[in-house]
Structure formats: C-alpha cells, structure tokens
C-alpha positions in Angstrom: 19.7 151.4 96.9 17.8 152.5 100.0 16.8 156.2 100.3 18.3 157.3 102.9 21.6 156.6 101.5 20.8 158.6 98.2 19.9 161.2 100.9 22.8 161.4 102.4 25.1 161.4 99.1 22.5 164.7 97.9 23.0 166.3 101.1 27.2 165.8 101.1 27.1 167.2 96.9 25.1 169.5 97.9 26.7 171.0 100.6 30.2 170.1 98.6 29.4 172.2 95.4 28.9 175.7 97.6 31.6 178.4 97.9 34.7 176.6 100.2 34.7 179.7 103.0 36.2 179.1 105.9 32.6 177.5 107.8 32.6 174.9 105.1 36.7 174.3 105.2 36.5 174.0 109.2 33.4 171.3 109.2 36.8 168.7 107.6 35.9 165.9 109.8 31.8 166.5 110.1 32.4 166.2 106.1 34.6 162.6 106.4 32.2 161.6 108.9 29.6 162.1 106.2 31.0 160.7 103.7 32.1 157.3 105.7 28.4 156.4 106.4 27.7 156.4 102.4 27.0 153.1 101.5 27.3 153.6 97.7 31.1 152.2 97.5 31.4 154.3 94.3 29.7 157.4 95.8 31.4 157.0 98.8 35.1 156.6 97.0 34.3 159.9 94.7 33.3 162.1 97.1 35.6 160.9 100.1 38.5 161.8 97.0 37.5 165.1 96.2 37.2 165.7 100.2 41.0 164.7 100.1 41.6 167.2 97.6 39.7 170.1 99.3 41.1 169.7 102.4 44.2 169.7 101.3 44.5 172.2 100.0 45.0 176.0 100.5 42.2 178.3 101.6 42.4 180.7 99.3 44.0 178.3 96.6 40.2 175.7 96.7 38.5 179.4 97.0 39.9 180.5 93.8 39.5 177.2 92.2 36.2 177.2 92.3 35.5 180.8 91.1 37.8 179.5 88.4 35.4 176.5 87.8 32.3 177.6 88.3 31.7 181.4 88.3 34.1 182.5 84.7 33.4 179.3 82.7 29.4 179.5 81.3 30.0 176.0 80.3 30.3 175.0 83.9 27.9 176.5 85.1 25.9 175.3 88.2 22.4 176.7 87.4 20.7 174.0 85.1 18.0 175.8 83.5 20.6 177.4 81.2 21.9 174.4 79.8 18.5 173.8 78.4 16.8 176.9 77.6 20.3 179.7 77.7 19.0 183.1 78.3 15.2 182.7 76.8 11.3 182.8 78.2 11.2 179.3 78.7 14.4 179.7 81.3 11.9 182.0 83.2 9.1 179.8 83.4 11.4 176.8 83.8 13.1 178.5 87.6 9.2 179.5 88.1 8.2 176.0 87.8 11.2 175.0 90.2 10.3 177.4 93.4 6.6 176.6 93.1 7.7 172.8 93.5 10.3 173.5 96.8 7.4 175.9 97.9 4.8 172.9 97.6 7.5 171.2 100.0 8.6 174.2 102.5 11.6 174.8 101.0 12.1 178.6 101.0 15.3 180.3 99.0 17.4 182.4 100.4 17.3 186.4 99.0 18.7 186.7 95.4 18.9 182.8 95.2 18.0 181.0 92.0 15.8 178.1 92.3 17.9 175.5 90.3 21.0 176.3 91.7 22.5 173.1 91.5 23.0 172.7 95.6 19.4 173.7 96.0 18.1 171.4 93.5 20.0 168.8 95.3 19.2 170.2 98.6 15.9 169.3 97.1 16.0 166.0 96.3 17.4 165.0 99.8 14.8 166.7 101.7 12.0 165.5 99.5 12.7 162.2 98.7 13.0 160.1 95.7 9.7 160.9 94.2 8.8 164.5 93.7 12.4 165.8 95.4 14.8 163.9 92.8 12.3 165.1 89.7 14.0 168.2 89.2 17.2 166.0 88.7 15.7 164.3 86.2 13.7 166.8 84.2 17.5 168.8 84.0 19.2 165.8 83.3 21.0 166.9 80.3 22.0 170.0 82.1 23.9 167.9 84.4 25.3 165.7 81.8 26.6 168.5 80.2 28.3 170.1 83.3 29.8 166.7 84.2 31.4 166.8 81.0 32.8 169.9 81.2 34.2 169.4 84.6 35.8 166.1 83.1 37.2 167.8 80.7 38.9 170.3 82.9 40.3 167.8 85.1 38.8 169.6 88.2 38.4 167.7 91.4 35.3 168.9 91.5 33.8 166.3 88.7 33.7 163.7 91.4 31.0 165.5 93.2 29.2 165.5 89.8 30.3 162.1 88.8 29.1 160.7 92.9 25.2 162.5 91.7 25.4 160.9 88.1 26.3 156.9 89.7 23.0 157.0 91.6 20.4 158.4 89.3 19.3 156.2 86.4 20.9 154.9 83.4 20.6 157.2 80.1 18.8 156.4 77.1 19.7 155.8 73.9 17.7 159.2 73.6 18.8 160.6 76.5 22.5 160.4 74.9 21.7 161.9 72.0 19.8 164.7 73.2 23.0 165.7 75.0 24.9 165.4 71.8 22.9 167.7 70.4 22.6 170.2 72.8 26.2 169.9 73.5 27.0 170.4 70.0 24.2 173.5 69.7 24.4 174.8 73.1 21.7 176.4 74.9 19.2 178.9 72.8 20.2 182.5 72.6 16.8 185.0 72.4 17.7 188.4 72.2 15.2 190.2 74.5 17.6 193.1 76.1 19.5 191.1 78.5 22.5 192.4 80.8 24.8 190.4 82.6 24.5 189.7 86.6 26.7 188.5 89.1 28.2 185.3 88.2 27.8 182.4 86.3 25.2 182.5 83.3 23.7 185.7 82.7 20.8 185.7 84.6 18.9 189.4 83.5 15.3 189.7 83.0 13.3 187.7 80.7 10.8 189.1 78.6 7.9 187.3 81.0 8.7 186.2 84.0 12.6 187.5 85.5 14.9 185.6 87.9 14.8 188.3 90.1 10.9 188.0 90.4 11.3 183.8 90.9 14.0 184.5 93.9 11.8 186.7 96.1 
C-alpha cells in the first residue's frame, strides 16, 4: 500500500472523528470526494459507509450521537494515553512525549488541546509519514484496539472510522492480543494523586509531575 493512500485515509479519520458542527456537515461532497480517491477497497467501503450515515442524518441528531459516544462513555474515549496508563504519572510523561514528537515535526496544538487526541495523532501520522508520523499509532496500539472494541460493541457508525485506521496498520501479535485482553479485562491504572475531573472525556486533572494543561500550552 503506497503512502499517499494511507495519507489520505489518516487525513479523512481524522477529520471524520471531530465534533460534526455545521463546517464539517456542509464539506458532504469535499468528504465523498475524499473518500472516492481511497484506494484501499476496504478503507474506502468503511468510511464511504459511515459518510452515508452522517450525512444522513440530522444535525443535531449526529451532534448528539457523538457526545453520546465519545464525550459520556470513558470506555470510548478518543485520548489514547488513558487506555494505557488511566489517570497516573506515566499518562503525563506519555502526552509530554507526544507534543515533543509533533513539535520535532511543526505540528503545533491548538490551546487546551491534548496531544493524543485521537484526530491529532492521526493528523500526525498523515502529515508525517509512515515512519516517525504513524509511531504514535503504534506505540498506543492497544488504546485503539480497545476503543474499536467498544465502539463495536455499541453498534455506532462511528466504528468504521476506527475499523478503516485498524485495516491499514499491521497485523497484531499473538502478544499484542493478549496484552489487550488484559488490559481490557484490568482497565487502565487508577493512582490516586488528588485528581478532579475536566471537560470531557477521561479525566484529564493534573498529574503529580508533569499536567495536561502544562503539555497543551
């Protein structure tokens, strides 16, 4: 599979998995048009469905779908850090990590946003390229096993934008498999260093070294 095809299916999940306000809603046929030129047949068939879906449906009805999936369910969540390290030091130094990779690369956050934000991280690995831009993919793989799961399991549209990300990257391990089992049967760490909930998703409070709110400036 050549890169500029992975590229473009990045981009398109990417771009997919953000909040469906009326900008993203009214781009309909720029989206189609994107996903048409994928050459990935199952890629291209996934996310061309769920495309169908959204834009088919209701402004207010995909708005609240996706608050729905992704912003009240912490087992679908779309940062990936928390999957593997929940609210604990090494989640700190894990989104550190992550914005002094996109900074090595030019890619500067937007105020207040986390560094592995699933869009970003995928904004990531289409700017970048295969090598250094899909590593972050790779290194939270589990995190996007489990969210794929979870979204299956809900019988959202929105696992085929998952499920279009999963097809392209490489095959798991017998390792790799049951490292997710055991994570998905544990879930993520819990360390109890004074945390308060913020804004949606995973709770995303300061950590006892290095905050979230310190990695998104």
């Amino acid at each position: 599979m050549n890169a500029t095809d992975r590229a473009r299916i990045f981009q398109l999940a990417s771009v997919l998995l953000t909040y469906p306000d009326r900008e993203l809603l009214d781009a309909g046929a720029e989206l189609r048009a994107a996903a048409g030129r994928i050459e990935h047949d199952e890629a291209r068939t996934l996310l061309g469905g769920f495309l169908d879906w959204l834009l088919d449906t209701a402004e207010i009805e995909a708005q609240r779908h996706y608050v729905q999936t992704f912003d009240l369910r912490r087992r679908s969540g779309l940062y990936l850090t928390y999957y593997l390290h929940g609210d604990t030091r090494k989640r700190g130094m894990a989104l550190l990590m992550l914005k002094q990779r996109y900074r090595a690369h030019g890619l500067r956050l937007a105020d207040g946003e986390l560094p592995d934000l699933l869009p970003v991280v995928l904004e990531f690995a289409a700017t970048a390229g295969p090598g250094d831009g899909e590593a972050p993919l790779r290194q939270h793989r589990q995190g996007l096993e489990l969210l794929g799961a979870a979204l299956g399991e809900t019988g959202t549209p929105y696992a085929k934008v998952i499920e279009a990300v999963r097809v392209i990257l490489p095959d798991l391990s017998d390792a790799d498999r049951a490292a997710v089992a055991a994570l998905a049967f544990d879930g993520p760490p819990v360390e109890t260093v004074g945390l308060d909930a913020v804004g949606h998703g995973p709770d995303l409070a300061p950590y006892a070294t290095c905050t979230p709110a310190e990695v998104s400036r």
